[in-house]
C-alpha positions as CSV (number, residue, x, y, z in Angstrom):
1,X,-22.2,-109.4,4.8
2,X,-25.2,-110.9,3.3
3,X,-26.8,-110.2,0.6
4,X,-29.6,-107.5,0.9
5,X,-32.6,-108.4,-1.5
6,X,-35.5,-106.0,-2.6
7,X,-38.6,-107.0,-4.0
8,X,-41.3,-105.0,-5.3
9,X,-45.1,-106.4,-3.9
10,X,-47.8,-105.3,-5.1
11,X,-49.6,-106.9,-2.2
12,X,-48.4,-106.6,1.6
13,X,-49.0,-109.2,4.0
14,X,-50.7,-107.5,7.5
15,X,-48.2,-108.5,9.4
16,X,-45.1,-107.0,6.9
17,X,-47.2,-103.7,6.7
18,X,-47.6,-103.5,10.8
19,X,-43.9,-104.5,11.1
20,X,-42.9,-101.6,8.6
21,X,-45.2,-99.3,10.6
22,X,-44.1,-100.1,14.0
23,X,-41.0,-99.7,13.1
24,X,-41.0,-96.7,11.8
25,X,-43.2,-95.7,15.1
26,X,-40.3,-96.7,17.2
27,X,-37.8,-94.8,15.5
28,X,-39.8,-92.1,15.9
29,X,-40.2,-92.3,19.4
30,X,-36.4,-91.6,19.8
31,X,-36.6,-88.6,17.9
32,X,-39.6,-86.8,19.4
33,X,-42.1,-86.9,21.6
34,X,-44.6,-89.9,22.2
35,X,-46.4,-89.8,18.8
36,X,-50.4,-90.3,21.1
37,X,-51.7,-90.4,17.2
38,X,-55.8,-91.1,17.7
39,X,-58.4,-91.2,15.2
40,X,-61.0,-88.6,14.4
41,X,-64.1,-89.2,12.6
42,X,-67.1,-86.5,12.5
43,X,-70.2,-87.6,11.1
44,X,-73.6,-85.5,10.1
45,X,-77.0,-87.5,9.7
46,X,-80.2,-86.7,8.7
47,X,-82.5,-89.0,9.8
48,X,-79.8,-92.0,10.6
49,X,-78.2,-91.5,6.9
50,X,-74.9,-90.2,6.9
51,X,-74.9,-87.0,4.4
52,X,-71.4,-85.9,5.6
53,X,-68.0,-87.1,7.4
54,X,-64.9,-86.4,8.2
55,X,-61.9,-88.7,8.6
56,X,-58.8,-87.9,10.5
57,X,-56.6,-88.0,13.2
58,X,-54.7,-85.6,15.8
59,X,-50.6,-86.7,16.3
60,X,-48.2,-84.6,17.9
61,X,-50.5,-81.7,18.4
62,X,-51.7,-81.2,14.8
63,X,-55.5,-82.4,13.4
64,X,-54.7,-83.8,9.7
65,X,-58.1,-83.9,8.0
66,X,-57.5,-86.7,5.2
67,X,-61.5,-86.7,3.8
68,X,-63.8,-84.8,4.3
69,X,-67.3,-85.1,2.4
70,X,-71.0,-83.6,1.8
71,X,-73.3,-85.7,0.0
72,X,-73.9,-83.4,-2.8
73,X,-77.6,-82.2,-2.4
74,X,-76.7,-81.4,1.3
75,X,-73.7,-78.5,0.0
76,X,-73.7,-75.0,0.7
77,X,-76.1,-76.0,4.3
78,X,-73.3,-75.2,6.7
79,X,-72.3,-79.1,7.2
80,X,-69.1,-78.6,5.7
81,X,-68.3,-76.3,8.2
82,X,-70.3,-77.5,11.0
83,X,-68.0,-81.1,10.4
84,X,-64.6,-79.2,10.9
85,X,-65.7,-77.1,13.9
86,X,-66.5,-80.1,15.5
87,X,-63.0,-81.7,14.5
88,X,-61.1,-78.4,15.2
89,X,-62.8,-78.2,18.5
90,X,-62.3,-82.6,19.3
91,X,-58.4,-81.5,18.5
92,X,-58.2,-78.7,20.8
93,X,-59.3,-80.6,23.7
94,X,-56.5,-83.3,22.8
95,X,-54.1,-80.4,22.4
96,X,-53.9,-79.7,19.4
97,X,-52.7,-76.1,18.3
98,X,-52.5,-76.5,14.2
99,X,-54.1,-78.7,11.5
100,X,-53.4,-79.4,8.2
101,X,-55.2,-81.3,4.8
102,X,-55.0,-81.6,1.4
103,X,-57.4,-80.8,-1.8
104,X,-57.6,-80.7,-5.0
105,X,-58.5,-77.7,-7.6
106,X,-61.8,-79.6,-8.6
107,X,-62.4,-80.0,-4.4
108,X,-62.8,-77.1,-2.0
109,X,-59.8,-75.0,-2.2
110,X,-62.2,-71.8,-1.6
111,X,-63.8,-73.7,1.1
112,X,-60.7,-74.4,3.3
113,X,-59.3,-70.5,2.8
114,X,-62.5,-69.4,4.2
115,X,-62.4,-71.3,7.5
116,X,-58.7,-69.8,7.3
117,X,-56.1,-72.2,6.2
118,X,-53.5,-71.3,3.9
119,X,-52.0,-72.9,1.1
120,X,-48.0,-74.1,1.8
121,X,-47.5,-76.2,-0.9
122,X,-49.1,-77.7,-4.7
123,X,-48.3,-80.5,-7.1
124,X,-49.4,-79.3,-10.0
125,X,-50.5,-82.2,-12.4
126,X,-51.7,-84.3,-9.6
127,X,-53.7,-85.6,-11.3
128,X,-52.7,-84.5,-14.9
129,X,-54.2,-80.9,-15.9
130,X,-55.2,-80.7,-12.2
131,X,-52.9,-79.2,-8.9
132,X,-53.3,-80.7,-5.6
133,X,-52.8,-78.6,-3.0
134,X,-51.4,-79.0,1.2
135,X,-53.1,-76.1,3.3
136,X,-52.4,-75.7,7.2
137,X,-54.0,-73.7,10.1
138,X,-51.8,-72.2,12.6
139,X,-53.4,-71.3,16.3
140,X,-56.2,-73.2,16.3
141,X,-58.8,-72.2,18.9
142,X,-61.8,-73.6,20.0
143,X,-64.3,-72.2,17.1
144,X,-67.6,-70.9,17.8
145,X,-69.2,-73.9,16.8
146,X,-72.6,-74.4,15.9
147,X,-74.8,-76.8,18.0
148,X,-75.8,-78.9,14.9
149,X,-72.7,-81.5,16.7
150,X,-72.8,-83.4,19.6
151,X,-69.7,-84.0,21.6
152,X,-68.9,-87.6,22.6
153,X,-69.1,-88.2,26.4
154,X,-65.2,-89.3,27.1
């Protein structure tokens, strides 16, 4: 057998980090279903500046939200929730029945419980003297979203 060798890089190559994905990806495939992972990005404006966006994707029938952000003389407005009804609704119509993010204790905690996710997990001291917390949405149904977003022609 020969010898197996592990190095620790502190800076991966393109091609090493698309090899390690894809094959991951494949394995995947023989486990469960087509993965059909697509991005997701939700953007408010006012007047052609971006004061709010969301960045996600929808894979295997969930919408993982991984930022989301409000400028921060544009909070408490509505665009907070106006950004996620237009995700929520974008991952319905790809099929998407649950979502799930993450947030910290200094983030918007308060903000995701309202729109009705639920906490299923923390780290506490992530970062130290702060928790980080996993929420999740079960049943997701197209929410009576505001017309502040415009739908992209597909």
């Amino acid at each position: 057998m020969k010898s197996i060798q592990t190095t620790v890089e502190t800076r991966i190559s393109e091609a090493d980090r698309r090899f390690v994905i894809q094959s991951l990806v494949a394995y995947n495939g023989t486990q469960a279903e087509s993965e059909d992972c697509r991005d997701l990005t939700v953007l408010s404006r006012s007047d052609g500046i971006i004061v709010g966006g969301l960045i996600g994707y929808t894979h295997w029938n969930w919408l993982f939200v991984q930022q989301l952000w409000v400028v921060e003389d544009h909070r408490q407005r509505g665009i907070g929730s106006s950004l996620m009804a237009a995700a929520e609704t974008e991952a319905v119509a790809r099929g998407c029945i649950h979502a799930h993010c993450d947030t910290f204790d200094f983030q918007a905690l308060p903000f995701y419980q309202k729109l009705g996710y639920r906490t299923f997990g923390s780290l506490a001291d992530y970062p130290v003297g702060h928790t980080r917390y996993f929420l999740s949405k079960q049943n997701l149904k197209r929410p009576e979203a505001p017309d502040q977003f415009v739908h992209p022609a597909t």
